[in-house]
MIDRENZA-916341 format. One record per residue (C-alpha): x, y, z; residue number from 1. Coordinates in steps of 0.1 Angstrom, whole numbers, plus 5000, padded with zeros to 4 digits. Example, Ala and Ser with C-alpha at 12.3 -4.5 7.8 and 13.67 -1.06 7.14 Angstrom:
2
xx:yy:zz:num
5123:4955:5078:1
5137:4989:5071:2
//
This chain:
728
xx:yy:zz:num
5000:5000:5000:1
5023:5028:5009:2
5043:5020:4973:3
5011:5026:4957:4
5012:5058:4974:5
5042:5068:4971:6
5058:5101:4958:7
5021:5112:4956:8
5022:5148:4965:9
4997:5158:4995:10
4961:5171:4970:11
4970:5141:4950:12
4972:5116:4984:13
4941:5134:4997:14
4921:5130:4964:15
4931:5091:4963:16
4921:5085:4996:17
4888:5102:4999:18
4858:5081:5018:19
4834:5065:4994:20
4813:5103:4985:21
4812:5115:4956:22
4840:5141:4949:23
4854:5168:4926:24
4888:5166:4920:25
4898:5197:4903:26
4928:5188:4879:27
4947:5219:4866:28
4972:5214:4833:29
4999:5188:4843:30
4986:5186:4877:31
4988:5145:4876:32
4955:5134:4871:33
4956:5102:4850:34
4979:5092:4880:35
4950:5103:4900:36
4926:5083:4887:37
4943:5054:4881:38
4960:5054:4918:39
4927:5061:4937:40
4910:5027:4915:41
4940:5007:4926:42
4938:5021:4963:43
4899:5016:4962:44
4904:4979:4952:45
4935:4970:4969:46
4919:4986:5005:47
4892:4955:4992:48
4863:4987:4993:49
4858:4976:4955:50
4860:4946:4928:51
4877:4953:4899:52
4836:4948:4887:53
4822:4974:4907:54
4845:4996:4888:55
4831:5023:4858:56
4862:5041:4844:57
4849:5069:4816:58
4873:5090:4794:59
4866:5109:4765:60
4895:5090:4743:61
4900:5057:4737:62
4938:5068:4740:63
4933:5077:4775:64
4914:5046:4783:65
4945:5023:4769:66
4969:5045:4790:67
4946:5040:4823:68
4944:5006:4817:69
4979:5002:4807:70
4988:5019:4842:71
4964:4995:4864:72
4979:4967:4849:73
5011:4977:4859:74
4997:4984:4895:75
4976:4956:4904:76
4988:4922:4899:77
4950:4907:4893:78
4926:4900:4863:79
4913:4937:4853:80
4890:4920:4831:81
4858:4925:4851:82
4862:4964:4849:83
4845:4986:4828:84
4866:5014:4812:85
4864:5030:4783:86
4853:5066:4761:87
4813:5069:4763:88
4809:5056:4730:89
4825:5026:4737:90
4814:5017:4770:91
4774:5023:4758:92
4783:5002:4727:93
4792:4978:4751:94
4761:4977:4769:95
4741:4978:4738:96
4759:4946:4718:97
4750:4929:4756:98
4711:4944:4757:99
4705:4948:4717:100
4672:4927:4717:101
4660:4948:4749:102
4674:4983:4726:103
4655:4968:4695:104
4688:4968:4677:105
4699:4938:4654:106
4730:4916:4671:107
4752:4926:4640:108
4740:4964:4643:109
4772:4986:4630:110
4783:5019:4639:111
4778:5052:4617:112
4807:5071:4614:113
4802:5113:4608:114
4809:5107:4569:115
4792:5075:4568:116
4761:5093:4589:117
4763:5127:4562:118
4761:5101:4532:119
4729:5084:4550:120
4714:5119:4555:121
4719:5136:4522:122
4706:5097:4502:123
4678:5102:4529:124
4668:5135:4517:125
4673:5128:4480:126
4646:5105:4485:127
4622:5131:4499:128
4633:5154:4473:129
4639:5178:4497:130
4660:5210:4488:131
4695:5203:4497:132
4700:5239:4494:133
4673:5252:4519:134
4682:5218:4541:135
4718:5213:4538:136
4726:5174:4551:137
4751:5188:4571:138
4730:5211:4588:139
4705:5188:4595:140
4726:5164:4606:141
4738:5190:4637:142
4699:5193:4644:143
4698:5159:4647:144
4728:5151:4669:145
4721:5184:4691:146
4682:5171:4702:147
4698:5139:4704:148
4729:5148:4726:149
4700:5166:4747:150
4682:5136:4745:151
4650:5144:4723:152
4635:5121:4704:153
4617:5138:4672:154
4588:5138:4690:155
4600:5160:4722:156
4616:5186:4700:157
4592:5216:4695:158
4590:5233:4660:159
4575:5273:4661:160
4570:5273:4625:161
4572:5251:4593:162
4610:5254:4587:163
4615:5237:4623:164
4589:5212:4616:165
4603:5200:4582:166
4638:5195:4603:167
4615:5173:4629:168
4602:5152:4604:169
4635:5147:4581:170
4647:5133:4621:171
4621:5111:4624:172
4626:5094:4587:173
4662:5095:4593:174
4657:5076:4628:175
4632:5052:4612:176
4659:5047:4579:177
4683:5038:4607:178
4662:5011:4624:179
4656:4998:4587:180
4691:4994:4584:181
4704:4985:4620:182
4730:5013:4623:183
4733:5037:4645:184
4750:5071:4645:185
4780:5082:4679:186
4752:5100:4692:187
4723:5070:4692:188
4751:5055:4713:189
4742:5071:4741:190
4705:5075:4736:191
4697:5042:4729:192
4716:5034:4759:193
4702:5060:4785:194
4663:5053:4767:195
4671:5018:4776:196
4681:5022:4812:197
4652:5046:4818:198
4630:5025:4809:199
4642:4992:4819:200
4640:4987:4857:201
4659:4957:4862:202
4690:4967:4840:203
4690:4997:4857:204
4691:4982:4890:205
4717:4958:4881:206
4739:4982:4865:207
4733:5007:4898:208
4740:4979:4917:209
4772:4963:4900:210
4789:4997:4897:211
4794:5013:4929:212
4823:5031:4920:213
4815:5057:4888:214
4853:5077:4878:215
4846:5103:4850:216
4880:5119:4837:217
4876:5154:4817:218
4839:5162:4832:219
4842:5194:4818:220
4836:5184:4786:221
4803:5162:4796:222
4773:5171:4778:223
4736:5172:4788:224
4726:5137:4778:225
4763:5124:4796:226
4753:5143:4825:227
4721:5126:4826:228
4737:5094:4813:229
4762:5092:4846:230
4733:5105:4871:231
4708:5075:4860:232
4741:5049:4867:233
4748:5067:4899:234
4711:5062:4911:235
4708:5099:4911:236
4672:5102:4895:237
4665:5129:4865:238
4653:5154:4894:239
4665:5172:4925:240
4693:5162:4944:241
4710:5125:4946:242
4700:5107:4981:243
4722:5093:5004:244
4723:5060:4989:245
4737:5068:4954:246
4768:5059:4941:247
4798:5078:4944:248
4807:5097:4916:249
4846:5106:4915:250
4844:5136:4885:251
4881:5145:4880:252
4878:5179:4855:253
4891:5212:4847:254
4868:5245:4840:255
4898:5261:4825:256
4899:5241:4800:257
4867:5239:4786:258
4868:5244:4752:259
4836:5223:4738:260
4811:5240:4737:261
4805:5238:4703:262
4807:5200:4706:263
4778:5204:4732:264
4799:5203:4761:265
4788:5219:4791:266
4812:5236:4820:267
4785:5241:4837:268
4778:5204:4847:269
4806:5207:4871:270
4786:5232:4892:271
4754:5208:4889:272
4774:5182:4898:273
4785:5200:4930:274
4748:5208:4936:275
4732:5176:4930:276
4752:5156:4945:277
4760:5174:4980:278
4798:5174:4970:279
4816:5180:5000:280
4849:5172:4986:281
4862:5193:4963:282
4901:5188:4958:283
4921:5214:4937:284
4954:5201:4921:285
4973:5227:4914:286
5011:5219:4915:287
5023:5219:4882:288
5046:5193:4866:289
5048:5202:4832:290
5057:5239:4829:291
5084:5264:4843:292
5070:5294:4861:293
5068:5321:4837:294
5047:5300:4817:295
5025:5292:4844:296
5024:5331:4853:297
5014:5337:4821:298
4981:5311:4823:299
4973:5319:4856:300
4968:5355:4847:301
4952:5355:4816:302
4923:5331:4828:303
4919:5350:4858:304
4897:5372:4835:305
4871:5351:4833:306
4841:5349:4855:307
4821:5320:4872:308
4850:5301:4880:309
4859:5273:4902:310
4891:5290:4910:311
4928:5273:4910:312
4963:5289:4906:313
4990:5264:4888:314
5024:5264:4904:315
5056:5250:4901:316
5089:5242:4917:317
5109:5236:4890:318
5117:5277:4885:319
5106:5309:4865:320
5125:5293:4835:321
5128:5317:4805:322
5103:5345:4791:323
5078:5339:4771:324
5091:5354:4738:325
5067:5380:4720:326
5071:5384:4681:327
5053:5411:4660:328
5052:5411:4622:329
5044:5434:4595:330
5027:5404:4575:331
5021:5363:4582:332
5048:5361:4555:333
5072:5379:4582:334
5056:5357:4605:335
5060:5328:4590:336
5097:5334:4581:337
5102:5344:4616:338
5091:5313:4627:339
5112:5290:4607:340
5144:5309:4615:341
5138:5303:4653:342
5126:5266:4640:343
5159:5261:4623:344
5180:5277:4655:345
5162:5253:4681:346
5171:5220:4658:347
5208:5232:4653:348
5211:5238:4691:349
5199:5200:4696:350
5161:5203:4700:351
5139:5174:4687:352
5116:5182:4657:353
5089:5164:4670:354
5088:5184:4705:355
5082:5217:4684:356
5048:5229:4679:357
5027:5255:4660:358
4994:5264:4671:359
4968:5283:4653:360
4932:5291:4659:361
4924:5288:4624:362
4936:5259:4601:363
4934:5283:4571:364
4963:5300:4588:365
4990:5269:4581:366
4993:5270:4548:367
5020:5300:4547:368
5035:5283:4571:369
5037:5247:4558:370
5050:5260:4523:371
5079:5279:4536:372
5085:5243:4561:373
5083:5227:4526:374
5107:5255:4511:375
5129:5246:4536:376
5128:5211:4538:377
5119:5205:4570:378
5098:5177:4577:379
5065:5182:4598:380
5036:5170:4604:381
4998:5182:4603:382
4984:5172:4632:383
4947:5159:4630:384
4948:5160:4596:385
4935:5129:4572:386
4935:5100:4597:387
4936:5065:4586:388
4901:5053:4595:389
4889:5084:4573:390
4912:5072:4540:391
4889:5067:4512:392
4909:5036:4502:393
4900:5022:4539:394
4866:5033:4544:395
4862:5016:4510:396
4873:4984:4521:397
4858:4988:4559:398
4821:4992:4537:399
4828:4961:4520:400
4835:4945:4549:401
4804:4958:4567:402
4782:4944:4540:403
4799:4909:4550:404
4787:4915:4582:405
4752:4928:4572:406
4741:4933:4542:407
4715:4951:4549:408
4736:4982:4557:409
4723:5007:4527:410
4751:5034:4538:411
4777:5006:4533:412
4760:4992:4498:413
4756:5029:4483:414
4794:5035:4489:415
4808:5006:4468:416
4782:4994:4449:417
4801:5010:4419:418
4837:5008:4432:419
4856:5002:4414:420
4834:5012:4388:421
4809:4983:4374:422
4787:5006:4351:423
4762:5013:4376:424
4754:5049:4375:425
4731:5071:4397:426
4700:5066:4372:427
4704:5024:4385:428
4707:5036:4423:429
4679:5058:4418:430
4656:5029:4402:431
4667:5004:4434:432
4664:5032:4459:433
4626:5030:4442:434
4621:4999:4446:435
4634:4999:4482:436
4605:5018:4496:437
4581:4992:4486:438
4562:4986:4523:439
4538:4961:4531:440
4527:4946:4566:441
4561:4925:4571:442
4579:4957:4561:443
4563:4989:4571:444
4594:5011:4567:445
4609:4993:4530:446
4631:4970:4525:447
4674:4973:4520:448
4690:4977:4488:449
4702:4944:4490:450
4665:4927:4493:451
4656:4949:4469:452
4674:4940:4442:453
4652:4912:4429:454
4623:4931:4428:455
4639:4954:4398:456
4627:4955:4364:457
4648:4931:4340:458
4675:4948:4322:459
4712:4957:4323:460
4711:4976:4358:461
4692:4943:4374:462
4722:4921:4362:463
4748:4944:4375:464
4730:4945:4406:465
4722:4910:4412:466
4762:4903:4401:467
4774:4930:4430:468
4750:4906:4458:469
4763:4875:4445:470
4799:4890:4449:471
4790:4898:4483:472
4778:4865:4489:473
4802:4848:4474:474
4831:4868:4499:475
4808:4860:4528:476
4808:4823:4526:477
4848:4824:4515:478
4853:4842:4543:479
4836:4825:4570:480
4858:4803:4590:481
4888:4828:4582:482
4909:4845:4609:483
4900:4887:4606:484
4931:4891:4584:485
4927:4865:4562:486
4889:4880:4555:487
4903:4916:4551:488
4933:4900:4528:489
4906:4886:4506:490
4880:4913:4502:491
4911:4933:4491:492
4918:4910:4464:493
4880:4897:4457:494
4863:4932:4457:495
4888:4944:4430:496
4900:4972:4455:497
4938:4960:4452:498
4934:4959:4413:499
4918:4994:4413:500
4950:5012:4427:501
4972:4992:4412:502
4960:5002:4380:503
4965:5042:4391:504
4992:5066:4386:505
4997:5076:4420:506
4979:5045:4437:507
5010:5029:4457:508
5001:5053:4490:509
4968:5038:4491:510
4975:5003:4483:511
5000:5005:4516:512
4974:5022:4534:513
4949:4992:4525:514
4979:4969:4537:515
4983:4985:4566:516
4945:4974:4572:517
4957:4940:4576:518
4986:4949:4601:519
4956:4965:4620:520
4939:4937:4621:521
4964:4912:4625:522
4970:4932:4659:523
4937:4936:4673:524
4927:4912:4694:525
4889:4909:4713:526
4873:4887:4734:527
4838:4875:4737:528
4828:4889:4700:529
4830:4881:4667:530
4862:4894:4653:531
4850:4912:4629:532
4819:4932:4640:533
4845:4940:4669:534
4872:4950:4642:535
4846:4972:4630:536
4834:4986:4658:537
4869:4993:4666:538
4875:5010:4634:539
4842:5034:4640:540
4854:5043:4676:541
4895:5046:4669:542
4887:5067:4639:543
4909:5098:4642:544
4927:5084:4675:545
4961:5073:4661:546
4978:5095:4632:547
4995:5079:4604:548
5034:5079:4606:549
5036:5077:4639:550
5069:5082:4654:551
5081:5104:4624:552
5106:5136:4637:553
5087:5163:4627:554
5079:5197:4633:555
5044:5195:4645:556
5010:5216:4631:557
4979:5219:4643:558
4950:5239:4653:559
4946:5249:4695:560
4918:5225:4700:561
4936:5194:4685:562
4967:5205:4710:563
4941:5194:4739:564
4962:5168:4760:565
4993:5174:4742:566
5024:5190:4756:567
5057:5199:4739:568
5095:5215:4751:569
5086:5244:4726:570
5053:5262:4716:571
5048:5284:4693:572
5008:5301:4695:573
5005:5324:4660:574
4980:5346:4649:575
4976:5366:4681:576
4953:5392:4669:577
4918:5406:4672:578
4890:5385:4655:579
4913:5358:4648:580
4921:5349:4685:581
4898:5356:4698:582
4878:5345:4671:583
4857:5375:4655:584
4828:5346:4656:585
4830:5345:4692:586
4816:5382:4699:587
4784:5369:4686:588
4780:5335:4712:589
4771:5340:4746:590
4802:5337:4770:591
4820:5335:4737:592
4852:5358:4753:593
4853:5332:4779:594
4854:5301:4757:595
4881:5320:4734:596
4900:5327:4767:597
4899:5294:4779:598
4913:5283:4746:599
4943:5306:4753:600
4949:5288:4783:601
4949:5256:4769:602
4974:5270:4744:603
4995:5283:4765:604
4997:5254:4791:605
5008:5231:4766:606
5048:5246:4765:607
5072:5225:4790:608
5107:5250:4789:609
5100:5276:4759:610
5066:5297:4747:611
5067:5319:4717:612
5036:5345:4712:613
5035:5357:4679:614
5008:5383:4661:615
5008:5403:4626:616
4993:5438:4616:617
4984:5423:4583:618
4975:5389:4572:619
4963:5376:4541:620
4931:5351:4551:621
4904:5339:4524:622
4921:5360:4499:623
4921:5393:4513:624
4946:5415:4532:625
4933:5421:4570:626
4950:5450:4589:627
4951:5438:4626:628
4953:5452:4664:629
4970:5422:4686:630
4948:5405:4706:631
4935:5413:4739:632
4949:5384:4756:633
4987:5398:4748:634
4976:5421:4771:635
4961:5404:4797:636
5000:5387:4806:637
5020:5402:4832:638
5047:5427:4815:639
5075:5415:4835:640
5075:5378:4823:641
5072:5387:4783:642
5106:5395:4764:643
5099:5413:4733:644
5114:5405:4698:645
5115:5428:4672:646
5125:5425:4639:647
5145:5452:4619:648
5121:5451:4588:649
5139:5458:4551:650
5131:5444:4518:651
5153:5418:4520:652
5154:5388:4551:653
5184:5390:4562:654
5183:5360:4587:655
5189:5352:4624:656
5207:5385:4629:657
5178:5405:4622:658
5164:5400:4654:659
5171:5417:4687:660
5155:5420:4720:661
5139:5451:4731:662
5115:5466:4760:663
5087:5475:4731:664
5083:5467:4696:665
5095:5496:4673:666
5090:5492:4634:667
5088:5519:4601:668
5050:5523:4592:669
5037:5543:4560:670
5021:5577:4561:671
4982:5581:4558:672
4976:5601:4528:673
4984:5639:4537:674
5013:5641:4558:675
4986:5644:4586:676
5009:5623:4614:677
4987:5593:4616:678
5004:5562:4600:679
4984:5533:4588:680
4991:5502:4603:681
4996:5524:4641:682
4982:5515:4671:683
4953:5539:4686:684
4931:5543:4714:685
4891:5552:4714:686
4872:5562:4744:687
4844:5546:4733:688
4856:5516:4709:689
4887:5508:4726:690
4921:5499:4707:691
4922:5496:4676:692
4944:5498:4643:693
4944:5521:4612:694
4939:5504:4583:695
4933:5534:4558:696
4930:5574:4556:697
4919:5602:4538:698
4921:5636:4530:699
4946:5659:4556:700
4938:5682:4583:701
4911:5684:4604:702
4891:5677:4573:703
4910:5638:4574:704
4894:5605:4580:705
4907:5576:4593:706
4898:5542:4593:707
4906:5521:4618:708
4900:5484:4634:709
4887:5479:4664:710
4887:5444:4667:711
4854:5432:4680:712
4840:5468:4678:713
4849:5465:4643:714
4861:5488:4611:715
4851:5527:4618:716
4856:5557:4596:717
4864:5589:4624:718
4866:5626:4614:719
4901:5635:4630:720
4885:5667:4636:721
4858:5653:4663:722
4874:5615:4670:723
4902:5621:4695:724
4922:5596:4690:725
4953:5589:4713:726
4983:5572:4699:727
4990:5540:4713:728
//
């Protein structure tokens, strides 16, 4: 016991140890708290106050739910295999492939992916001849998954006029098209699964009753429905307060860092939670292990900006370290050149390419960047970019190998019906999508395009049809008593998928990609399920979770929300200007600021040793030249822990020696238009509008306008002769 304990500082001892109530453990930025969570299951088993069945672990990545696991393995030398632990999604599919005949879901039911869900919605829609232009699939498809992540069923949401009641109807056919089918969508996940406990008494009970110990990691990021979700487990009830006898709930989270809300995450579930749940135990870890001090500084102050927080301030003992480094531009290009020459100077003095990042709000702002990387030749990497479970070439072959499974899966059949090509064109699809609806009293919602097939007309689209089933068929009973690979290895070859990109130009990258299917599968291993509805369940879930060329040195890219959980030696944040961070988008969203700010933090807590702050008065975005004032947040960080550096700005870029170190950033700006001693591209002040930046002029005198930026105030013309303006 006391080495489980060990070299556990004393919020993190006093977390792990808590009596059996529920808590919140509130986990700033490299505060420890996967150690946390994993130490206080061990302690909770290992003091015998659990099994490792009365255990519910949930994270919000299937990454972090390897790595917990990985860690409990390593701590408890028993059979883990009795405990739950796992991302939402998983753990309610799960439940549901245990409970599908009490969810109504077939045993073989498969998993919509977001492009796999789109494609169902916009075939849906063609069906109903709805306007796709008035409707946009993807629109309707966040209507549907925001009721649903609120929990609303079609018939709970409430329409005020006949747009809103079109929306409601295209979610009821696309609900009823998805029981047709048996699929369901990330967000049915959890429905289905809260529906089914709601309703079922003695599944709920069980489920109360087996998991007495509920651990939610990141429960900032819960939404409404998980909120729900984990109160109905708990034995909370949907209203008022838990009672005495509920489970405890051990919600490990961050406020800080909430940066979902367009996602449907909720902060604010962390102050129900406190609420409903009597929390008398609420934990703040806030000694730092990741960052040096003026770093830390730098977070601690900016967030303190925002309102209705839990309130923590991060500390460290491992020093002030160095300044964060400020950089300001004339243009991105500077920017971007700027960057690489501090790039280049970290990797000659010895740092690894792979522990430098860039962060951007926007991903449109990367592509100055990554050409002068390219021009430069050094390697990086675009974080979150095209994962391998998105390929074409493998979502291909995954849609084949869904119709293996169940043929019945119309999303799956639509996709590769005519890949590689076999002469059937829309016209045919549109002629078997026909025949499809036919209902009668053993089909009242139509039949799949696969059963459908022999009720088509004679004629060349029939054959071609009937020749794609009997391929499918033929691969299914090939493939039946194969090991996964084995099946995946000859779909490849049977489907004509291997033949297709052999036969292109540039096709070797996707013919390794379709190979390195197999590897996948020849390493995944599940118990207790058929291999290959797990293998596809797995590839629905992992999608996005592991990046291709893994491993690879690289300078890495990426926008600040994919940076969440990340942490590097060097961080550079760009773009630090008005209405691009914070976002001009966010002036419009209640609490918006606050969300933007919280961002920032993120951002910013992701350096280790060095943190680089950089900001342009012009940048070229969606093909147009925007003048800029820096942002706000630049000037919410103490003074005294920023070290400036300017650039001496010529025609020519000179190189490394351009740059010195100064108290305030001094550069040569052009004259408005009549001498009249305002520059464009200077820094002002308005008592009214705040800072802002000129951006163009007119006419001289008192008789001169200026234009200027103010950010979220936005673009102004003032008369010089009534604005007073104060230089900046």
């Amino acid at each position: 016991m006391s080495e489980l304990l060990a070299n556990l500082n004393q919020e993190q001892f006093a977390a792990v140890t808590l009596p059996n109530q529920s808590a919140l453990i509130l986990a700033g930025a490299g505060s420890g708290k996967t150690r946390v969570l994993t130490t206080r299951i061990a302690w909770l088993i290992q003091t015998g106050q659990a099994t490792p069945a009365n255990i519910l672990a949930v994270t919000f990545t299937n990454k972090a739910a390897k790595e917990m696991t990985a860690r409990l393995s390593a701590m408890l030398p028993i059979n883990l295999r009795g405990m739950w632990i796992g991302t939402f999604h998983g753990l309610c599919n799960r439940f549901l492939r245990a409970h599908h005949q009490d969810a109504g879901l077939p045993a073989m039911f498969q998993i919509l992916d977001s492009a796999d869900q789109l494609s169902a919605i916009k075939r849906l829609l063609k069906a109903l001849n709805v306007d796709d232009e008035k409707h946009p699939p993807k629109e309707v498809m966040y209507f549907i998954n925001g009721n649903k992540d609120a929990g609303l069923r079609p018939q709970h949401v409430e329409a005020d006029d006949e747009f809103g009641r079109k929306r409601v109807e295209y979610y009821r056919a696309y609900d009823e098209q998805c029981q047709r089918e048996g699929v369901v969508d990330f967000a049915e996940l959890l429905l289905r699964t809260y529906e089914l406990l709601l309703k079922n008494e003695l599944l709920r009970e069980h489920y109360q009753s087996r998991f007495k110990h509920i651990l939610v990691d990141e429960f900032q990021d819960t939404n409404v429905l998980q909120y729900k979700w984990l109160k109905l487990l708990a034995g909370a009830g949907l209203q008022g307060a838990a009672p005495a006898t509920a489970n405890a709930i051990f919600a490990v989270g961050d406020d800080d860092q909430s940066i979902y809300a367009f996602r449907g995450a909720r902060v604010g579930n962390m102050l129900d939670f406190e609420r409903d749940f009597h929390v008398q135990n609420l934990i703040k870890l806030e000694q730092n292990y990741r960052s040096h001090g003026h770093i830390l500084d730098a977070a601690n102050a900016l967030i303190k900006n925002n309102a209705q927080r839990l309130g923590k301030n991060l500390w460290t003992d491992a020093g002030h370290g160095e300044p964060v480094r400020v950089f300001e531009s004339q243009t991105d290009l500077d920017e971007a050149r700027w960057l690489i020459s501090e790039i280049k100077a970290l990797i000659a003095d010895g740092s690894k390419r792979s522990e430098i990042a860039l962060l951007y709000r926007s991903n449109a702002q990367s592509r100055v960047i990554e050409q002068m990387l390219f021009a430069e030749g050094i390697p990086y990497k675009v974080y979150g970019g095209l994962r391998f479970f998105e390929r074409a070439e493998v979502k291909h072959a995954i849609a084949y190998l869904r119709l293996l499974a169940n043929p019945d899966d119309d999303t799956s059949y639509a996709r590769v019906v005519n890949f590689p090509a076999r002469g059937i064109g829309a016209r045919s699809l549109e002629q078997l999508n026909d025949a499809a609806k036919t209902r009668d009293m053993a089909n009242p919602a139509g039949i799949s395009f696969y059963r459908a097939v022999p009720l088509l007309p004679q004629g060349k689209a029939a054959q071609s049809f009937a020749a794609f089933n009997k391929l499918i068929d033929g691969m299914r009973e090939a493939t039946q008593h194969l090991p996964l690979k084995e099946i995946i290895d000859h779909v490849l070859d049977h489907s004509g998928l291997r033949a297709h990109y052999k036969a292109e130009r540039e096709g070797q990258e996707r013919l390794e990609n379709l190979n390195e299917l197999i590897n996948a599968a020849a390493n995944f291993t599940q118990e207790d399920e058929d291999s290959l509805i797990a293998f596809l369940t797995h590839a629905s879930l992992e999608a996005g979770d592991n990046q291709a060329e893994a491993g690879q040195d690289a300078v890495q890219l990426m926008s600040v929300h994919s940076s969440k959980g990340l942490e590097f030696n060097q961080v550079f944040i760009t773009g630090l200007e008005e209405g691009l961070f914070p976002h001009e988008n966010s002036t419009k969203e209640l609490d918006g600021i606050d969300e933007e700010r919280r961002l920032m933090y993120v951002a910013i807590t992701r350096a280790r040793h060095r943190l680089y702050l950089s900001f342009a008065q012009t940048r070229m975005l969606h093909g147009q030249t925007r003048y800029n004032s820096k942002s706000q947040f630049l000037n919410e960080i103490p003074e005294q822990g920023l070290k400036w550096l300017t650039p001496r700005f010529g025609s020519v870029w000179a190189g490394d020696d351009d740059f010195v170190a100064t108290e305030k950033p001094t550069y040569a700006k052009s004259k408005a238009p009549g001498d009249s001693g305002w520059r464009i591209g200077q820094n002002v002040l308005h008592a009214k509008f705040g800072n802002g930046v000129i951006v163009d002029a007119e006419g001289s005198g008192q008789d001169g306008r200026l234009q200027v930026n103010f950010g979220r105030n936005g673009v102004k013309w003032l008369a010089l002769a009534y604005a007073k303006l104060e230089k900046v």
